[in-house]
N, C-alpha and C positions, 0 to 999 in steps of 0.2 A: 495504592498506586496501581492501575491498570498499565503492562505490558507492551507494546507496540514494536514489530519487525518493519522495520522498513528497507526496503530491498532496491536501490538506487546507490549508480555511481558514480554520479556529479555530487561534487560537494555543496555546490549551491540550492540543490532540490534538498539536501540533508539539512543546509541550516536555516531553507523555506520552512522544513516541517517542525523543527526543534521551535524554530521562531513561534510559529503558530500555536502549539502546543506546552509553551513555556510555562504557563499556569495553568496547566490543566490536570495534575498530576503525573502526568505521561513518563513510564521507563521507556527509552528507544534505544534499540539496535539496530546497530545499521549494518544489512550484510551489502558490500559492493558487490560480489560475485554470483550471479544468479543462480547460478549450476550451485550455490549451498544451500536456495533459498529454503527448499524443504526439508532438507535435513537443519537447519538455523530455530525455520517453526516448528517442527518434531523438538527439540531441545529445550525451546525459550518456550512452549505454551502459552504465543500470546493471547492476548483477548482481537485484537485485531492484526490486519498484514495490511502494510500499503507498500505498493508496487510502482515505481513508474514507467510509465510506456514505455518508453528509451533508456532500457539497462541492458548493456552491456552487448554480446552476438544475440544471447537469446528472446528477449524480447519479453514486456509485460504480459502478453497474453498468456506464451508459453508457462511461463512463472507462474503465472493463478494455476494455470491449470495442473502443472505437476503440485502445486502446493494441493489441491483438490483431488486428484487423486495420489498421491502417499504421502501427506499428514495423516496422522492419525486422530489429530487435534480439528477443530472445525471453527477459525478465528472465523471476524469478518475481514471482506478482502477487498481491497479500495484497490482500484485503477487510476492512476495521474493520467490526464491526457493534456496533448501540445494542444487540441483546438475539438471544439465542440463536437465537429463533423465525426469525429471517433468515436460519438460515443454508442454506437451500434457495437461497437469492437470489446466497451465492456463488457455488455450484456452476452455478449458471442462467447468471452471469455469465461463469463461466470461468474463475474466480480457478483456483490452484495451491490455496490456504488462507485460513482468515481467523483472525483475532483479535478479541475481543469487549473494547470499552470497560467499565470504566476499563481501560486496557493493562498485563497484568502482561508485568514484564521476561522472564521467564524461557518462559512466552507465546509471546512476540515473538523473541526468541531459535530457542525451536526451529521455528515455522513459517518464518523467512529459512535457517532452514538445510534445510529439508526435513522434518522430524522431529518435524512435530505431529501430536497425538493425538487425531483427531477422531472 
């Protein structure tokens, strides 16, 4: 069973990704608090982080990027965004990938595995 933080704090973006990832093997944790995200991945060693744009004061971006510099771990780091026009903001950020809200499974599937088609 591979790992997965996922660092959102709407419950609807949580039971988008649970949904999506139902049969997929997937352990998920869900930090709401972004200010734990990197101490959450320092702990949990996932294989990936998915982040969404819109958590909490801090912000998705900021989150990749603390998770990027103090993990010590090197998941892959997925970016949720509200709308396509952002997606210069993952790359900015330093994600691996992103996925675009509403979350489709199949989506979300190939960007955790490497194999989105951006």
């Amino acid at each position: 069973m591979s790992k997965l933080v996922l660092v959102a704090d709407t419950q609807w973006v949580a039971n988008q990704v649970e949904a999506a990832l139902a049969v997929g093997g997937w352990d998920i944790e869900v930090v709401t608090d972004p200010r734990q995200a990197a101490t959450a991945v320092e702990e949990a060693r996932p294989s990936a982080v998915l982040v969404d744009m819109q958590v909490g004061s801090k912000g998705g971006m900021a989150v990749i990027r603390s998770i990027r510099q103090s993990a010590g771990v090197r998941p892959r780091l997925i970016l949720l965004l509200d709308r396509s026009a952002d997606t210069f903001i993952a790359h900015r950020a330093g994600a691996d990938a992103y996925v675009l809200k509403p979350i489709k499974a199949q989506e979300l599937r190939l960007a955790l595995e490497g194999n989105e088609e951006e």
